[in-house]
N, C-alpha and C positions, 0 to 999 in steps of 0.2 A: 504494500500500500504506500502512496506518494506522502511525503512529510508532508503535514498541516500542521498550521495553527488554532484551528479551533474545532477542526471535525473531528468525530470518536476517535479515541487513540492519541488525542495531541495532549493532554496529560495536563502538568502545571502547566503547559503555553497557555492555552485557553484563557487560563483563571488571570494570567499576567495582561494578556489583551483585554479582557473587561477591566483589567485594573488600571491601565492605560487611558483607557477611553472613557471610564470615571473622573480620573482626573482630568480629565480634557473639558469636561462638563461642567465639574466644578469650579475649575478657572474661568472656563468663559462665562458662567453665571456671575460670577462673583466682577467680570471684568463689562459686563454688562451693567449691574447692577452701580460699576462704580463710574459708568459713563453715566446714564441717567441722573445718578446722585450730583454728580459734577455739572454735568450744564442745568439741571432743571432743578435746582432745591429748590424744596415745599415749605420751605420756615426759611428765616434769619439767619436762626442758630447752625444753619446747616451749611455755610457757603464754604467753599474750599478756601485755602492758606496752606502758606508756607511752612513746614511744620520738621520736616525730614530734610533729606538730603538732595542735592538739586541734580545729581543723578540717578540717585535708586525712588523715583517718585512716579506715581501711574497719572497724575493731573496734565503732563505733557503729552501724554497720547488721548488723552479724554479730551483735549483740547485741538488734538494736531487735525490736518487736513484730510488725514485718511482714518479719522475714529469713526467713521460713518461712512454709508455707501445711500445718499436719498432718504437719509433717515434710518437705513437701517446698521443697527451699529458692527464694526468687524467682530466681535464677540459672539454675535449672531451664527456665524459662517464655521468657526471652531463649535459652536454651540452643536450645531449638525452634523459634523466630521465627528465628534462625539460619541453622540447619540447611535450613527453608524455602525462606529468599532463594537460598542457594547453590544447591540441589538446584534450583531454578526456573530459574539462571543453567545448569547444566550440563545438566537436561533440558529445555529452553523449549517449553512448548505455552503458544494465548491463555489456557486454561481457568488455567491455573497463575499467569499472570501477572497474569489478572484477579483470583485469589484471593489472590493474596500482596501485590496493592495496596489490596487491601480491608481483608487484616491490619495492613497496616503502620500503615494510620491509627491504631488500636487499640493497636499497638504504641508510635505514637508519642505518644501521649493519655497512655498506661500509663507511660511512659518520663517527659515533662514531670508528671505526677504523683508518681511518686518524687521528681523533681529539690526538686521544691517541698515534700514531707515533711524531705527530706534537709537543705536548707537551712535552713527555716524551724522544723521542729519538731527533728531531730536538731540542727541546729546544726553539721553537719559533711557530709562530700562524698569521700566513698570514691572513689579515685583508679579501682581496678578499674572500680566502678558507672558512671565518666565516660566510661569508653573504651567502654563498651557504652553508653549515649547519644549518644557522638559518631558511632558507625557504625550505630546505628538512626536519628537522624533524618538520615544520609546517603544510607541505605539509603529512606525514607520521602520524600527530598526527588526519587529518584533516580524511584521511582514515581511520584506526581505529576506529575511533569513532562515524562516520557518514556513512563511505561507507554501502556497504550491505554487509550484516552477513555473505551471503553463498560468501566465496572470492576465490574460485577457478579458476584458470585462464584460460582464453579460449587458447588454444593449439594451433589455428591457428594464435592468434594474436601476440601471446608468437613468432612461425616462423617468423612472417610477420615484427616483430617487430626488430628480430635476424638477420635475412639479408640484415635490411636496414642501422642497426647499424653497418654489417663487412663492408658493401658501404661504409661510413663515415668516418669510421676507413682508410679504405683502401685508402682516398683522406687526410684523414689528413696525414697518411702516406708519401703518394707521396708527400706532400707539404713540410714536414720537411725533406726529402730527398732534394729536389728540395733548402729549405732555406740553406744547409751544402754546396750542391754546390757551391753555387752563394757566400758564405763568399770566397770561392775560388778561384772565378772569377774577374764578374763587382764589388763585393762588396767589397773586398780588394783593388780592382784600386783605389777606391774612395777612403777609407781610408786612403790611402798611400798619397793622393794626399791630402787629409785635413790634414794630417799630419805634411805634408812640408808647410801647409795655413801657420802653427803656429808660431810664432815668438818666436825668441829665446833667452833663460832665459841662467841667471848664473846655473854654480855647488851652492848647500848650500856650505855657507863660512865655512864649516865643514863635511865634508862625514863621515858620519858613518866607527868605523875599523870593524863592523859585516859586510861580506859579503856573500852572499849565491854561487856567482861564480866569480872566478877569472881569469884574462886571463895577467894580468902583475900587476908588483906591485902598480905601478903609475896607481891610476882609470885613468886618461886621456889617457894612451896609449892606450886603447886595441878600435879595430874599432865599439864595442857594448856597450856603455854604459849606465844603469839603475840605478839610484837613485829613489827608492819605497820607498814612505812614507806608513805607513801599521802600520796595528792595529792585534795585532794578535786573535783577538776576533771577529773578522768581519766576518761575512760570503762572501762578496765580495772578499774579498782581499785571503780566502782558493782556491775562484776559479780561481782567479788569483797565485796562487802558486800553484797549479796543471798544468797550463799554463807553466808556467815559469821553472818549474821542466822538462818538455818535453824540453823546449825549450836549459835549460842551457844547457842538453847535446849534442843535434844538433848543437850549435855553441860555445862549450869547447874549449878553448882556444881561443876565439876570443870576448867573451863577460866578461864582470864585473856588477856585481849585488853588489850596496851596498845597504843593509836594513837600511831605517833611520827609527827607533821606532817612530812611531805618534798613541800612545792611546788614544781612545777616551773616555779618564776616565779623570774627575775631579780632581780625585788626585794625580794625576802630569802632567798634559797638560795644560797648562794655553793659549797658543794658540788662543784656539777656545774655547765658551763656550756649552760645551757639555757633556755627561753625561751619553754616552750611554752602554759601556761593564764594568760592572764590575769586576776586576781581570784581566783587561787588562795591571796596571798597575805594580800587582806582574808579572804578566808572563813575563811582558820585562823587567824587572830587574832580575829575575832567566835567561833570557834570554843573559843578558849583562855580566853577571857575571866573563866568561872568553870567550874571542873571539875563544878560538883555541876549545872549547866547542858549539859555536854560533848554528853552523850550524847544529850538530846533536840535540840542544833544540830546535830549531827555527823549525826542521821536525816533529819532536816528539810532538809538538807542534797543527802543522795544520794536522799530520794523526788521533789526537786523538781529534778534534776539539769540539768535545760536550761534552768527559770526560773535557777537560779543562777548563769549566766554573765554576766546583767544585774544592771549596777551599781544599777538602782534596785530590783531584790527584795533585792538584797545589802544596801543602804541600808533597808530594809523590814524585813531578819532581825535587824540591829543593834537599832532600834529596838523592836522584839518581845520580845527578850530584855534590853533596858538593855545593850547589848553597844556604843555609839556611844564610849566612853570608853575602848576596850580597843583602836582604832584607830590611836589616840597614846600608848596608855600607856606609855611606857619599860620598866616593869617584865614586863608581856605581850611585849612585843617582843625583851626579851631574856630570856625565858623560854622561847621561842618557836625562837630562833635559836639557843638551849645545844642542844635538840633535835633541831633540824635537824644541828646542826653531829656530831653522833652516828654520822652515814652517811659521815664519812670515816676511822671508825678500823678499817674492815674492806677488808681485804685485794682486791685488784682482780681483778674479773672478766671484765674484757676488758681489752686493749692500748690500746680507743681511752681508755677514763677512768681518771683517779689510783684512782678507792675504788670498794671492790665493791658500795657502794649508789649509783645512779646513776640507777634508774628506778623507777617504782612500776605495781605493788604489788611490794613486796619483802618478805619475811616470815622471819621467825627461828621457825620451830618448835622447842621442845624443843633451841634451841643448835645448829638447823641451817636454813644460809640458802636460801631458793628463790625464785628471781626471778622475777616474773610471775603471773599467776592459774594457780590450778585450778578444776576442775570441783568440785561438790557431793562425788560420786563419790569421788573422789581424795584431797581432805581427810578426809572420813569414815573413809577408809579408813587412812588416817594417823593419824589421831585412834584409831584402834581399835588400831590395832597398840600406839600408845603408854601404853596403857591394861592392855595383855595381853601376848604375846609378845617384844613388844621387835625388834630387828635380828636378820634372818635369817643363821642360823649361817656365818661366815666371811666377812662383810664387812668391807671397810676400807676408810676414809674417805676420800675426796678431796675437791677442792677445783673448782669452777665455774672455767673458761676457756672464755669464750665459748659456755658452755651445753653444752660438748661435752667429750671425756677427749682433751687434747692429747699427754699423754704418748706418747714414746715405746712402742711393746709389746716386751714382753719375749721373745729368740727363745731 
């Protein structure tokens, strides 16, 4: 009888290929699960931040150009490559296994494709993403070299298999249609209305003079005001400046955006101890270097976001702008560092950090602080309120612990 992998006789192989294509399931759940959470939070408390390490983080691929196909997310596509392997371990015929060693190659081509996007162009390496590469080319190794010889694929299963996959497709569709909506709807109510839960904080005893929009000269006058603490090495906080870029021009002359520098580099954030971008803290002093310059380094910046983790575009933006002098400057530096030093005079929003600014993007709306990104959606809709109605009748203000109302309730 010819070696298989999962028909009578194949022994422990079997039982490793359902184990294979478990985990292939479970990662893509899990990596679906964290694309959703990432563009579409349902709450406040739920927007992404900088938190970890600015290569080992899955927010770069939930954000990149290729996290979706039309809506439907790439997690999807592993979600079903999956699902295959196992249903081929639990029901084994040759035609199934001939066809799922046919995919896997495919799968595994698709899989070292990402790997090298990931590293090479994102610059980062989603923890989720690895654990569905590690059990795809197990799952790929397991076929090769066990499956049967003759790997031709059955042509009806190859259809049967193609139309159940645009079914899928076509519901995750509808659903990430269906999730854009609803930011526009009942899910912006809520936010707006968690919003105003919030209790409210001073201005930093110091506003940054980097502003990315102006609507008067005095931050206080204008009816929009945004103090962003932001790292410009974050991938959070890019998507949050593509947010806000829409946004500054929908409410020009009615909003003020001052950028407060918060690096999450060691070597000049003393803040927080943390350690995560390196070259976060040349880019914000090429960054500082002249304010009436800010704005066009501070773009040039987040459109070139992957060139600028190398020291020599960094070395390249200095020169560009006459920005090489502001590297050593004394007076940048501690210009620089008054700024930073600004995210320890608020009140702590977890147990594990002293101050309640610890990660970026961090934001003071209107005198009330919200950690992490929002959607386009969310903002807008915050922005609207504060322009019109104001806080929904009978609210009172609390305070961020750990993103959630730890208070005791009232019986």
């Amino acid at each position: 009888m010819a070696e298989s992998l999962t028909l009578p006789g194949s022994g422990g192989r079997r039982f490793w290929s359902f184990i294979a294509g478990a985990g292939m399931i479970a990662a893509s759940v899990l990596t679906i699960q964290h694309f959703f959470n990432a563009n579409f939070p349902e709450s406040i408390f739920r927007g992404a931040f900088c938190d970890i390490s600015a290569f080992f983080n899955c927010d770069s691929s939930a954000y990149s150009p290729i996290a979706h196909f039309h809506g439907v997310p790439m997690g999807y596509f592993g979600l079903f490559a999956g699902l295959l392997v196992v249903l081929g371990s639990l029901f084994p015929s040759a035609a199934f296994e001939r066809t799922n060693k046919f995919l896997a190659l495919f799968n595994a081509l698709g899989v070292i494709g990402l790997l090298i996007y990931s590293v090479f162009f994102l610059k980062s390496l989603c923890l989720l993403c690895s654990g569905y590469y590690v059990f795809s080319l197990l799952s790929f190794y397991l076929f090769w070299r066990f499956g049967l010889a003759r790997s031709f694929p059955s042509i009806k299963l190859l259809a049967v298999f193609a139309v159940l996959a645009l079914a899928g497709a076509y519901g995750f569709q509808s659903f990430y249609e269906a999730k854009k909506d609803a930011q526009l709807g009942g899910v912006a109510m809520k936010v707006v209305k968690e919003y105003y839960s919030l209790s409210e904080v001073p201005n930093p005893s110091f506003i940054s003079p980097f502003w990315t929009a102006r609507a008067s000269e005095r931050f206080e006058d204008a009816p929009i005001r945004v103090v962003q603490y932001s790292d410009l090495l974050c991938p959070d906080c890019l998507f949050l400046y593509r947010q806000l870029k829409q946004l500054e021009k929908e409410y020009e002359g009615k909003i003020n955006v001052a950028f407060q520098f918060f690096p999450l580099e060691a070597k000049c954030n003393t803040v927080v101890e943390k350690d995560l971008h390196p070259g976060a803290c040349e880019l914000s002093l090429i960054a500082a270097s002249n304010p009436a310059k800010f704005k066009a380094i501070h773009d040039e910046i987040f459109e070139n976001f992957q060139k600028a983790k190398s020291p020599e575009w960094r070395a390249e933006l200095a020169r560009k702008y006459g920005a090489e002098a502001a590297l050593t400057d004394p007076a940048v530096k501690e210009l620089l560092e008054r700024i930073i030093a600004t995210g320890a005079e608020y009140e702590k929003t977890s147990d594990k950090f002293a101050h309640g600014v610890r990660s970026t993007p961090t934001m003071i709306i209107n005198n009330r602080m919200v950690i992490g990104t929002l959607p386009y959606a969310h903002l807008k809709a915050i922005f609207e309120s504060l322009l019109s109605a104001g806080p929904p009748a009978g609210e009172k203000g609390r305070f961020m612990e750990n993103w959630v109302d730890t208070r005791p309730k009232k019986k």
